[in-house]
Backbone bond lengths (Angstrom), bond angles and torsions (degrees), N, CA, C in turn:
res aa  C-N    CA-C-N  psi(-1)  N-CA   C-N-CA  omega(-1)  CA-C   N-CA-C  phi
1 X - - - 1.464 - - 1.520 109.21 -
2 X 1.584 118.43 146.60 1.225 101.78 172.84 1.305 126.51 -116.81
3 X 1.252 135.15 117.54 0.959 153.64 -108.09 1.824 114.53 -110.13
4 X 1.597 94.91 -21.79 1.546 113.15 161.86 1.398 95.15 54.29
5 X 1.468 112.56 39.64 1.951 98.36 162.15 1.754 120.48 100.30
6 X 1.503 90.60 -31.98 1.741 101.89 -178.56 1.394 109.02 -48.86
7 X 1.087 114.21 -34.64 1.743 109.94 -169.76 1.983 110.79 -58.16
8 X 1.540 92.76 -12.59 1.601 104.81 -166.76 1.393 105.66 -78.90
9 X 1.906 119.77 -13.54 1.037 119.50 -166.27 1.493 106.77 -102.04
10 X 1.277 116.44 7.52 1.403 109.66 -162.44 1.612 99.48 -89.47
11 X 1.318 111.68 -161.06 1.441 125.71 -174.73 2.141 98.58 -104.63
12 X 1.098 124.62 149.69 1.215 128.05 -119.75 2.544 75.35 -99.50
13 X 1.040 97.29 136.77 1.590 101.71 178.38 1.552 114.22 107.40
14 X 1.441 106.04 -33.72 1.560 112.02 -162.68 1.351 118.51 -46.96
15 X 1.318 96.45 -52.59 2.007 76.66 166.76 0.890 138.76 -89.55
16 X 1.158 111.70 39.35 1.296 129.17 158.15 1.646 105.24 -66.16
17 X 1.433 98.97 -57.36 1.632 95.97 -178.07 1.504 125.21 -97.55
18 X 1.758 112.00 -6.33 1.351 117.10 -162.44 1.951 92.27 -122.56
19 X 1.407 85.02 -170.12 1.627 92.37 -170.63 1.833 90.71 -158.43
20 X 1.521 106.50 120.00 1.039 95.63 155.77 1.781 142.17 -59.43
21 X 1.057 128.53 109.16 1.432 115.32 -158.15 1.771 102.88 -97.69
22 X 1.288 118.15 -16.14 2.088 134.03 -171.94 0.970 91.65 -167.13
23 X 1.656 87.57 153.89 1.526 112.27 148.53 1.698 104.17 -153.07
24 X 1.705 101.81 135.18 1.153 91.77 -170.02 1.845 94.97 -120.89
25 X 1.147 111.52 152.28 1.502 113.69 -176.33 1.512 91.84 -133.35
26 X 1.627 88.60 156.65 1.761 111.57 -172.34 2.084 86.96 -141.88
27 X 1.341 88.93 -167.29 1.647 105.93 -176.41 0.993 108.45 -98.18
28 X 2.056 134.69 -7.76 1.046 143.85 166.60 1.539 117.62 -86.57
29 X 1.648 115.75 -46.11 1.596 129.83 -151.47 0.834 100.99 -155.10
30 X 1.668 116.45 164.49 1.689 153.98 -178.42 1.313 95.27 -117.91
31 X 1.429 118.28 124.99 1.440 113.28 122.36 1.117 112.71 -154.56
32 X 1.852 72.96 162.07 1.623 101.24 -178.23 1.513 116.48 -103.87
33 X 1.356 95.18 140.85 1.811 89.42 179.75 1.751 105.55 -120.18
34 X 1.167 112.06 137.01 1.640 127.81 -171.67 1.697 109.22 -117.54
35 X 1.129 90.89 123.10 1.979 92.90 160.49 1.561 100.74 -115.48
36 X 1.606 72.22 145.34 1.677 79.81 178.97 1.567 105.37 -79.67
37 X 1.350 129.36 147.27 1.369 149.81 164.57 1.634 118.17 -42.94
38 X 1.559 110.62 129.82 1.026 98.66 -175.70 2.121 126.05 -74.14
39 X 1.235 103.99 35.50 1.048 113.98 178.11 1.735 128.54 -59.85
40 X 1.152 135.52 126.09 1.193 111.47 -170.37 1.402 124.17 -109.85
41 X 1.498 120.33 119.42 1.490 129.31 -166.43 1.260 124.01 -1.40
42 X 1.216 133.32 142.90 1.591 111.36 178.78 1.476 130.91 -97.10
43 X 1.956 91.04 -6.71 1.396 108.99 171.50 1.943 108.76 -63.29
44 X 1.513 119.50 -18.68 1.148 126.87 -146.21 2.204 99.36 -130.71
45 X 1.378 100.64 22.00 1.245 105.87 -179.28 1.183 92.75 -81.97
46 X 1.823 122.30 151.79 1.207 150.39 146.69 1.952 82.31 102.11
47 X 1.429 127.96 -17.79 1.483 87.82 168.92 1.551 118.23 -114.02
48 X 1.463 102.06 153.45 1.718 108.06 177.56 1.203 150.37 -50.90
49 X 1.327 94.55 87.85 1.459 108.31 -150.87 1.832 99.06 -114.67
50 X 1.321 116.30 156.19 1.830 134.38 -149.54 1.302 102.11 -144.18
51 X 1.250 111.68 94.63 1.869 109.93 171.72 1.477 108.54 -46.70
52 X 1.099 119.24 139.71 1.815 125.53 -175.54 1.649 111.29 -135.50
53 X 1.536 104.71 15.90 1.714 103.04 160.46 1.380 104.99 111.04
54 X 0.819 111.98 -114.73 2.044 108.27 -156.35 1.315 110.51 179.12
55 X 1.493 116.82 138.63 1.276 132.91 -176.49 1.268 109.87 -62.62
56 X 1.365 134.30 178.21 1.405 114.91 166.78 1.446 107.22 -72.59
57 X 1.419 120.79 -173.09 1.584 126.32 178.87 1.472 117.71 -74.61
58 X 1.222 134.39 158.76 1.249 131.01 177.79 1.429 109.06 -132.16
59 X 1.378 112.81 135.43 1.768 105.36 -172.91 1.119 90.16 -116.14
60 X 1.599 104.42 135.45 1.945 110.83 164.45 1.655 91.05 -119.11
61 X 1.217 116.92 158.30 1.855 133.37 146.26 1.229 101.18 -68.81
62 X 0.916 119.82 131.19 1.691 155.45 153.44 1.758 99.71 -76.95
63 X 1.699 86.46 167.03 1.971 89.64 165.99 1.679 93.95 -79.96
64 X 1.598 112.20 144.63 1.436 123.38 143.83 1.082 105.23 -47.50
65 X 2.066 79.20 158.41 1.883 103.23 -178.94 1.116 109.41 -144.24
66 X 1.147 117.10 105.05 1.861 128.76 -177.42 1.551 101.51 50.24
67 X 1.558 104.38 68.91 1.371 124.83 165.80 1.313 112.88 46.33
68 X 1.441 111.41 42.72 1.717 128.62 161.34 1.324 100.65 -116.43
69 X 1.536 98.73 152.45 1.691 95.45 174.58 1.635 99.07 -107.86
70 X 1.391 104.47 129.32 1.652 111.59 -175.72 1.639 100.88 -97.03
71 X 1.755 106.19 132.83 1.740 112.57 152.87 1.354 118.40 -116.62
72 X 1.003 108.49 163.94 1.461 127.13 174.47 1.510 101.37 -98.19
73 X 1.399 114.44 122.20 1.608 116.07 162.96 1.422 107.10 -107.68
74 X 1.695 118.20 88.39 1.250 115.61 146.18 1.294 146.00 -65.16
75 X 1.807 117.34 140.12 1.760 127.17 171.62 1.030 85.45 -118.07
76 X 1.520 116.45 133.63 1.515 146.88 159.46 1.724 73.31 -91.45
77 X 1.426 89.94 139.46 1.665 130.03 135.30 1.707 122.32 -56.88
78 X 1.190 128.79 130.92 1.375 132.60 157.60 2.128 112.78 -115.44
79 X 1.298 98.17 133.64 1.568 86.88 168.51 1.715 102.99 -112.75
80 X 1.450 108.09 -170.58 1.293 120.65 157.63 1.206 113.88 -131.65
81 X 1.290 127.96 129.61 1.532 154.83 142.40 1.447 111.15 -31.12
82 X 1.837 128.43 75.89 1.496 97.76 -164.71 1.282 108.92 -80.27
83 X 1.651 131.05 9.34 1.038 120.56 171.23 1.355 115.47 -65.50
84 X 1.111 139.51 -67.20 1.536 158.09 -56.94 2.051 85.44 -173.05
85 X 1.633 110.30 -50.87 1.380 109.64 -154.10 1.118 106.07 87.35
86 X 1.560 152.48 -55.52 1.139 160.94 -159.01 1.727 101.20 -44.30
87 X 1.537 112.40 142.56 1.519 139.94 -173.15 1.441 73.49 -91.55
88 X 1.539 101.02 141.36 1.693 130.62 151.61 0.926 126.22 -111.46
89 X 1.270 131.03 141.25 1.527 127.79 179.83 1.895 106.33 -138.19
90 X 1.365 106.64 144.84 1.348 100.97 145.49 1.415 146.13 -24.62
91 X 1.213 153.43 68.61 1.370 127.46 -153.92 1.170 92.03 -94.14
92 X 2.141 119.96 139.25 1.056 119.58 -178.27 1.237 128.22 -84.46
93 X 1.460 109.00 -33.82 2.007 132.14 -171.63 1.516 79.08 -62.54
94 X 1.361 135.05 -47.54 1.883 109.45 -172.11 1.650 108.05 -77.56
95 X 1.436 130.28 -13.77 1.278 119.26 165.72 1.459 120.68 -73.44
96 X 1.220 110.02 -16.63 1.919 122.44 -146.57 2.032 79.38 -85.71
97 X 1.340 91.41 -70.06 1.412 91.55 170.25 1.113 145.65 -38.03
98 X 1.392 125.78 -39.19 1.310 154.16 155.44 1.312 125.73 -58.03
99 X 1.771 119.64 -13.23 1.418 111.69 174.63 1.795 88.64 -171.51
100 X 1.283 102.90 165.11 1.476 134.08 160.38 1.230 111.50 -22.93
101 X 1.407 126.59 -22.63 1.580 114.61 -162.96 1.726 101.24 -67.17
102 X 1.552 111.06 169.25 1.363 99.02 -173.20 1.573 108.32 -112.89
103 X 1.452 97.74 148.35 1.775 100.00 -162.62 1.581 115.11 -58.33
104 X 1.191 105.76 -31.03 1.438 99.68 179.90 1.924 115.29 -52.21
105 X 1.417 92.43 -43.34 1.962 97.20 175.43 1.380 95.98 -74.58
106 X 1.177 134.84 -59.06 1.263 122.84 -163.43 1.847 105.81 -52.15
107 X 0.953 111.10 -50.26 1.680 115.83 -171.48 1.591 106.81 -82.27
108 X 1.790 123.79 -18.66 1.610 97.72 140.63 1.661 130.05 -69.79
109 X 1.160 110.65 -32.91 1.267 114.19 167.13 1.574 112.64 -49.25
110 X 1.099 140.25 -71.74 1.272 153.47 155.38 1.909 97.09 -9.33
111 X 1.565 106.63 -60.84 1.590 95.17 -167.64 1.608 103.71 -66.93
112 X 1.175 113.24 -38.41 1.413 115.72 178.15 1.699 116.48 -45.88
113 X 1.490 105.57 -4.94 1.709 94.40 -170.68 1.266 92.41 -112.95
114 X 1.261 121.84 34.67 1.585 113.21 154.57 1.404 118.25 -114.54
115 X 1.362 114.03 8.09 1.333 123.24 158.41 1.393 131.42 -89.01
């Protein structure tokens, strides 16, 4: 997809884990919508784990951009554990830590996993 630059607006790491999938613009707003990657946690490497789809979307405000108001439309990833049954998730506070991304995204992401 081409992405026409948006990736420049994000918070600094993100695609690392997300993928822009749209962006739709109006005369008011930006947004961008991200799925997270089917990558699987690294706390949760070596066990058998089954992507099982996506939370619903989550909209945050972003900073505006030349008097548009920009959102972020996030999909968290969910896997399954077929051992266990157990739901997987991303946990962010161990990514935030783990690299450059910046805490403020990492710790909305984080609130987003209580939905």
């Amino acid at each position: 997809m081409n992405t026409n630059g948006f990736e420049l607006l994000l918070p600094e790491r993100v695609l690392d884990y997300f993928e822009i999938i749209k962006v739709d613009q109006s005369q008011t707003d930006t947004s961008i919508y991200l799925q997270e990657k089917n990558i699987i946690p690294e706390e949760y490497i070596g066990r058998r784990l089954e992507s099982k789809g996506s939370y619903e979307d989550s909209k945050v405000q972003d900073f505006p951009l030349r008097g548009r108001a920009v959102y972020l439309i996030v999909r968290r990833r969910r896997w399954i554990d077929k051992d266990t049954g157990d739901i997987v998730i991303r946990h962010w506070e161990l990514v935030a830590k783990g690299t450059r991304m910046t805490q403020e995204f990492a710790t909305f992401l984080k609130g987003i996993s209580r939905y």
